[in-house]
N, C-alpha and C positions, 0 to 999 in steps of 0.2 A: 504494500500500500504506500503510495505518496504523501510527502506532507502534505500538500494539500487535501488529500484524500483524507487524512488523519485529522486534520485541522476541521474538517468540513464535518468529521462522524463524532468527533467532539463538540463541536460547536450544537448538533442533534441531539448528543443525550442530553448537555446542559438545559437547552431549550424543555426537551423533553421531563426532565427532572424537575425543575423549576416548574412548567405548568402542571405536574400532579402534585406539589410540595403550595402552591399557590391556591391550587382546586380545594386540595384534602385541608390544610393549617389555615389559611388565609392569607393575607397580604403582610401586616405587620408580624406574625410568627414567622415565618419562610424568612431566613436569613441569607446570606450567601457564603457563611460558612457552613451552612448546612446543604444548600444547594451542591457545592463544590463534594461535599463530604456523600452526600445520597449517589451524583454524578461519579467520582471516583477522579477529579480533577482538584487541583490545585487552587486555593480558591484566588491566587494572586494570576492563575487563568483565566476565569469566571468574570475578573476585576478587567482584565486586559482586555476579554474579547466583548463584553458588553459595555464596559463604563458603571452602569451602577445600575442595581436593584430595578431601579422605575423603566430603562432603558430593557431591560431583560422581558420585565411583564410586558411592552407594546409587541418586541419579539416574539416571543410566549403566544401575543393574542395572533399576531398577524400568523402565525406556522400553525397553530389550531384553529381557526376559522377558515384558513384555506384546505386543509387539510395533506397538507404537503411543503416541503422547504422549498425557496427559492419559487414564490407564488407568485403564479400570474396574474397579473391587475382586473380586477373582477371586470373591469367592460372590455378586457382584449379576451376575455373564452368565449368559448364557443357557443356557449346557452344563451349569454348576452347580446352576443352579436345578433343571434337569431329572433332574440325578444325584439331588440332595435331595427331589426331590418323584414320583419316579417308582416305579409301582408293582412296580417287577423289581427284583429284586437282581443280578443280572447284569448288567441296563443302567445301572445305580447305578456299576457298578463299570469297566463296560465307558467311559464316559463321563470316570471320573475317567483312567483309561490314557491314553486316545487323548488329550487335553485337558492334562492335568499334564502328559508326556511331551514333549511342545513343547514346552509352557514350561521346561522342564531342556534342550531342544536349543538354545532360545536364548539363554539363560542362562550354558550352561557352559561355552563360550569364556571368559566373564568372571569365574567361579568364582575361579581360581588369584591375579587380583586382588584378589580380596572377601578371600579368607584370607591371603594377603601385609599386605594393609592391615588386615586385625582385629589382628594383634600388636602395631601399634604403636600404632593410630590407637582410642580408647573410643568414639569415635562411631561406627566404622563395626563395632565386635563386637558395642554393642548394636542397631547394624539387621540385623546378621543373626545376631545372639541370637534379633531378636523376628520374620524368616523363616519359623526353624526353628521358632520355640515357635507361630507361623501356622500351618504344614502340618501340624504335628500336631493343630490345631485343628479346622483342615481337614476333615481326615480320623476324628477324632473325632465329627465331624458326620454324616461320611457313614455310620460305622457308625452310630450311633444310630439312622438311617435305616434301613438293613438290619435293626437288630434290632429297629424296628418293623414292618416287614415279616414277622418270625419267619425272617430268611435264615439266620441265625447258623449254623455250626452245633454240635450237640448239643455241651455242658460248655463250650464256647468265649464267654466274658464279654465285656465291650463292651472293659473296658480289653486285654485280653490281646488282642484284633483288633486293637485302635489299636496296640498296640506289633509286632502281626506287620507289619500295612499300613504305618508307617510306616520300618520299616528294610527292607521289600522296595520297596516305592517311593521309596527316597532317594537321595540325590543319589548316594554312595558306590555302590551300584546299578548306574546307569546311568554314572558314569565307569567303571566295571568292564568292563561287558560292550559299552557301546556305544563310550567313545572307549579304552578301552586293549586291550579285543577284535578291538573292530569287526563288533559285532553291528550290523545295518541296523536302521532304526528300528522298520519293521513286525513283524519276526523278534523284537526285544525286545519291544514292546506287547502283542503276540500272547503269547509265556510271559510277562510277568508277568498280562497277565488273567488268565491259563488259571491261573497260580499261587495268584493270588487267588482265584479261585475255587475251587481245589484247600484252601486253606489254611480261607479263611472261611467258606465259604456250605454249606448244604446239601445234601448228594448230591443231583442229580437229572438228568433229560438236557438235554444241552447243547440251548441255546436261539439258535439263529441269527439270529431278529431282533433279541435284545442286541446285536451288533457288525455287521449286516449295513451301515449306511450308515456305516464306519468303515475307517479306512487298514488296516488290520492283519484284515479281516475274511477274505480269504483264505488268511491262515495260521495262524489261532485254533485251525484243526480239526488241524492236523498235534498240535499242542499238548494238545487235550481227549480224541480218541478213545482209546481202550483200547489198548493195546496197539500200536500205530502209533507208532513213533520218528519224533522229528523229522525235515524232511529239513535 
Protein backbone atom coordinates (compact mmCIF):
# COMPACT_ATOMS: atom_id res chain seq x y z
CA UNK A 1 0.00 0.00 0.00
CA UNK A 2 1.10 3.72 -0.79
CA UNK A 3 1.39 6.49 1.57
CA UNK A 4 -1.01 7.94 0.10
CA UNK A 5 -3.01 4.92 0.11
CA UNK A 6 -2.26 4.72 3.99
CA UNK A 7 -2.98 8.35 4.59
CA UNK A 8 -6.37 8.05 2.76
CA UNK A 9 -7.40 4.51 4.80
CA UNK A 10 -6.52 6.43 7.98
CA UNK A 11 -7.98 9.51 7.29
CA UNK A 12 -11.41 6.77 6.92
CA UNK A 13 -11.21 5.19 10.06
CA UNK A 14 -10.73 8.54 11.88
CA UNK A 15 -13.73 9.82 10.10
CA UNK A 16 -15.40 6.63 10.72
CA UNK A 17 -14.47 6.52 14.55
CA UNK A 18 -15.25 9.96 15.25
CA UNK A 19 -18.82 9.65 13.75
CA UNK A 20 -19.81 6.58 15.87
CA UNK A 21 -17.99 8.06 19.03
CA UNK A 22 -20.15 11.46 18.09
CA UNK A 23 -23.43 9.32 17.25
CA UNK A 24 -23.11 6.97 20.48
CA UNK A 25 -21.20 9.97 23.45
CA UNK A 26 -22.20 13.19 21.89
CA UNK A 27 -20.46 16.09 20.85
CA UNK A 28 -18.87 17.54 24.17
CA UNK A 29 -17.93 13.67 25.53
CA UNK A 30 -16.11 12.60 22.11
CA UNK A 31 -12.62 13.93 22.67
CA UNK A 32 -9.99 13.54 20.30
CA UNK A 33 -7.82 11.76 22.53
CA UNK A 34 -10.38 9.24 22.51
CA UNK A 35 -11.08 9.54 18.85
CA UNK A 36 -7.24 8.83 18.11
CA UNK A 37 -7.25 6.08 20.94
CA UNK A 38 -10.88 4.06 19.53
CA UNK A 39 -9.02 4.84 15.63
CA UNK A 40 -5.79 3.35 16.61
CA UNK A 41 -3.83 6.63 15.60
CA UNK A 42 -1.86 9.10 17.19
CA UNK A 43 -3.95 11.65 18.29
CA UNK A 44 -1.09 14.57 17.26
CA UNK A 45 -2.42 12.72 13.61
CA UNK A 46 -6.15 13.22 14.21
CA UNK A 47 -4.78 17.17 15.32
CA UNK A 48 -2.70 17.23 11.94
CA UNK A 49 -5.15 15.88 9.47
CA UNK A 50 -8.32 17.64 10.68
CA UNK A 51 -7.36 20.87 12.70
CA UNK A 52 -9.77 20.42 15.46
CA UNK A 53 -12.77 18.67 16.88
CA UNK A 54 -15.41 21.09 15.17
CA UNK A 55 -13.60 20.65 11.76
CA UNK A 56 -13.72 16.78 12.14
CA UNK A 57 -17.72 16.69 12.92
CA UNK A 58 -18.44 18.80 9.27
CA UNK A 59 -16.08 15.95 7.88
CA UNK A 60 -18.00 13.28 9.83
CA UNK A 61 -21.22 14.92 8.50
CA UNK A 62 -20.36 15.45 4.82
CA UNK A 63 -18.67 11.24 4.52
CA UNK A 64 -22.05 10.16 6.28
CA UNK A 65 -24.78 11.87 4.60
CA UNK A 66 -23.02 11.20 1.31
CA UNK A 67 -22.55 7.80 2.08
CA UNK A 68 -19.08 7.52 0.78
CA UNK A 69 -15.60 9.48 0.82
CA UNK A 70 -14.58 11.89 -1.48
CA UNK A 71 -18.49 12.89 -2.28
CA UNK A 72 -19.97 14.01 -5.10
CA UNK A 73 -21.78 17.50 -4.86
CA UNK A 74 -25.23 16.55 -4.40
CA UNK A 75 -26.45 18.52 -7.91
CA UNK A 76 -23.53 16.89 -10.04
CA UNK A 77 -25.40 12.93 -9.41
CA UNK A 78 -27.12 11.50 -11.27
CA UNK A 79 -30.62 11.51 -9.58
CA UNK A 80 -30.34 15.26 -9.48
CA UNK A 81 -29.53 15.99 -12.77
CA UNK A 82 -32.45 13.86 -13.79
CA UNK A 83 -34.82 15.61 -11.14
CA UNK A 84 -33.44 19.13 -12.86
CA UNK A 85 -33.72 18.15 -16.37
CA UNK A 86 -36.74 15.90 -16.56
CA UNK A 87 -39.65 16.59 -18.24
CA UNK A 88 -42.55 15.55 -15.23
CA UNK A 89 -43.10 17.29 -12.48
CA UNK A 90 -43.94 14.58 -10.49
CA UNK A 91 -40.77 12.64 -11.35
CA UNK A 92 -38.99 16.09 -10.51
CA UNK A 93 -40.25 15.76 -7.22
CA UNK A 94 -40.62 12.04 -6.81
CA UNK A 95 -36.61 11.87 -7.20
CA UNK A 96 -35.95 14.75 -4.83
CA UNK A 97 -38.08 12.32 -1.94
CA UNK A 98 -36.66 9.13 -2.57
CA UNK A 99 -32.84 10.76 -2.96
CA UNK A 100 -32.87 13.65 -0.19
CA UNK A 101 -34.73 11.33 2.31
CA UNK A 102 -31.54 9.05 2.61
CA UNK A 103 -29.56 11.59 2.95
CA UNK A 104 -31.56 12.82 6.24
CA UNK A 105 -31.42 8.98 7.36
CA UNK A 106 -27.90 9.03 7.29
CA UNK A 107 -27.32 12.02 8.47
CA UNK A 108 -29.51 12.21 11.51
CA UNK A 109 -27.99 10.12 13.87
CA UNK A 110 -25.35 12.93 13.72
CA UNK A 111 -27.66 15.94 13.62
CA UNK A 112 -27.82 16.29 17.63
CA UNK A 113 -23.86 16.64 17.25
CA UNK A 114 -23.82 19.32 14.55
CA UNK A 115 -26.31 21.47 16.83
CA UNK A 116 -24.43 20.67 20.31
CA UNK A 117 -21.32 21.82 18.47
CA UNK A 118 -22.85 25.05 16.55
CA UNK A 119 -23.32 27.00 20.02
CA UNK A 120 -20.04 26.93 20.90
CA UNK A 121 -17.94 26.10 18.10
CA UNK A 122 -18.28 29.47 14.71
CA UNK A 123 -16.95 27.13 12.43
CA UNK A 124 -19.15 24.53 12.70
CA UNK A 125 -22.66 27.13 12.75
CA UNK A 126 -21.34 28.59 9.70
CA UNK A 127 -21.09 24.84 7.83
CA UNK A 128 -24.35 24.22 8.68
CA UNK A 129 -25.54 27.84 8.28
CA UNK A 130 -24.26 27.27 4.65
CA UNK A 131 -26.24 23.37 4.65
CA UNK A 132 -29.27 24.86 5.28
CA UNK A 133 -28.84 28.03 3.02
CA UNK A 134 -27.62 24.79 0.38
CA UNK A 135 -31.06 22.95 0.49
CA UNK A 136 -32.86 25.78 0.13
CA UNK A 137 -30.87 26.37 -3.00
CA UNK A 138 -31.42 23.14 -3.78
CA UNK A 139 -34.70 23.04 -3.93
CA UNK A 140 -35.06 26.40 -5.24
CA UNK A 141 -33.64 24.89 -8.26
CA UNK A 142 -35.82 22.25 -8.51
CA UNK A 143 -38.89 24.54 -8.48
CA UNK A 144 -37.66 26.64 -11.03
CA UNK A 145 -37.73 23.53 -12.81
CA UNK A 146 -41.25 22.79 -12.38
CA UNK A 147 -42.37 26.14 -13.17
CA UNK A 148 -40.66 25.64 -16.25
CA UNK A 149 -42.60 22.80 -16.84
CA UNK A 150 -45.95 25.10 -16.00
CA UNK A 151 -46.35 22.28 -12.99
CA UNK A 152 -46.85 25.09 -10.41
CA UNK A 153 -49.93 25.25 -9.49
CA UNK A 154 -52.48 28.10 -10.35
CA UNK A 155 -51.57 31.66 -7.90
CA UNK A 156 -48.62 29.59 -6.25
CA UNK A 157 -45.18 31.64 -7.16
CA UNK A 158 -41.71 30.07 -7.32
CA UNK A 159 -40.67 31.68 -3.88
CA UNK A 160 -43.92 30.75 -1.95
CA UNK A 161 -43.02 26.65 -3.31
CA UNK A 162 -39.58 27.02 -2.19
CA UNK A 163 -40.77 28.11 1.32
CA UNK A 164 -43.65 25.24 1.40
CA UNK A 165 -40.94 22.49 -0.09
CA UNK A 166 -38.57 23.59 2.18
CA UNK A 167 -40.16 23.21 5.61
CA UNK A 168 -42.15 20.14 4.44
CA UNK A 169 -38.93 18.55 3.53
CA UNK A 170 -36.70 19.56 6.53
CA UNK A 171 -34.95 18.03 8.62
CA UNK A 172 -37.58 19.02 11.69
CA UNK A 173 -40.00 17.00 9.32
CA UNK A 174 -38.57 13.89 9.22
CA UNK A 175 -37.15 14.00 13.11
CA UNK A 176 -40.95 14.32 13.75
CA UNK A 177 -42.54 11.63 12.11
CA UNK A 178 -39.75 9.27 11.39
CA UNK A 179 -37.37 9.06 14.43
CA UNK A 180 -39.77 10.59 17.30
CA UNK A 181 -42.85 8.73 15.48
CA UNK A 182 -41.44 6.16 13.91
CA UNK A 183 -42.93 6.43 10.78
CA UNK A 184 -40.90 3.78 8.39
CA UNK A 185 -39.00 5.20 5.79
CA UNK A 186 -41.34 4.37 2.68
CA UNK A 187 -44.71 5.34 4.69
CA UNK A 188 -42.88 8.96 5.10
CA UNK A 189 -41.59 9.25 1.28
CA UNK A 190 -44.65 8.11 0.05
CA UNK A 191 -46.82 11.23 2.12
CA UNK A 192 -44.48 13.76 1.79
CA UNK A 193 -44.42 13.01 -2.36
CA UNK A 194 -48.04 12.70 -2.28
CA UNK A 195 -47.95 16.03 -0.05
CA UNK A 196 -45.92 17.79 -2.40
CA UNK A 197 -47.70 17.17 -4.91
CA UNK A 198 -50.93 17.97 -3.07
CA UNK A 199 -49.27 21.39 -2.10
CA UNK A 200 -47.39 22.23 -5.50
CA UNK A 201 -48.17 20.85 -8.66
CA UNK A 202 -51.19 20.98 -10.69
CA UNK A 203 -54.25 18.86 -10.28
CA UNK A 204 -54.06 16.05 -12.51
CA UNK A 205 -54.18 12.11 -12.27
CA UNK A 206 -51.71 10.57 -10.53
CA UNK A 207 -48.89 9.20 -12.61
CA UNK A 208 -47.27 5.82 -11.73
CA UNK A 209 -44.36 5.93 -13.74
CA UNK A 210 -43.01 9.10 -11.43
CA UNK A 211 -42.26 6.64 -8.50
CA UNK A 212 -42.64 3.38 -10.11
CA UNK A 213 -38.69 2.39 -9.82
CA UNK A 214 -38.71 3.83 -6.24
CA UNK A 215 -38.73 2.41 -2.52
CA UNK A 216 -41.84 4.19 -1.57
CA UNK A 217 -43.64 3.37 -4.93
CA UNK A 218 -46.16 0.83 -3.29
CA UNK A 219 -47.51 3.04 -0.86
CA UNK A 220 -47.69 6.49 -2.85
CA UNK A 221 -51.30 5.34 -3.88
CA UNK A 222 -52.63 4.76 -0.36
CA UNK A 223 -51.60 8.46 -0.04
CA UNK A 224 -52.94 10.08 -3.66
CA UNK A 225 -56.26 8.32 -4.21
CA UNK A 226 -59.42 10.04 -3.30
CA UNK A 227 -60.87 9.29 -0.67
CA UNK A 228 -58.95 6.16 0.49
CA UNK A 229 -57.27 6.75 4.08
CA UNK A 230 -54.05 5.69 4.76
CA UNK A 231 -53.49 2.37 5.86
Amino acid sequence: MSRAEQARATRRRVIETASRLFTVEGYSATTMDRIAEQAGVAVQTVYYTFGTKGQLLCEAMEFTAAGQHDPTPVVERRWMIEALTTSSARRSLSLIVEHGIDIYERAAPLWPAVNAAALSDPAVYRYWTGVTAGRRVGMARLVARIGELDGLRTGLDADRATDIMFVLNGHSTFQSLVIEAGWALPTFKAWLYSTLVQQLLTPGDPDPSATVDLSFAREVNRWLSPGVPPA
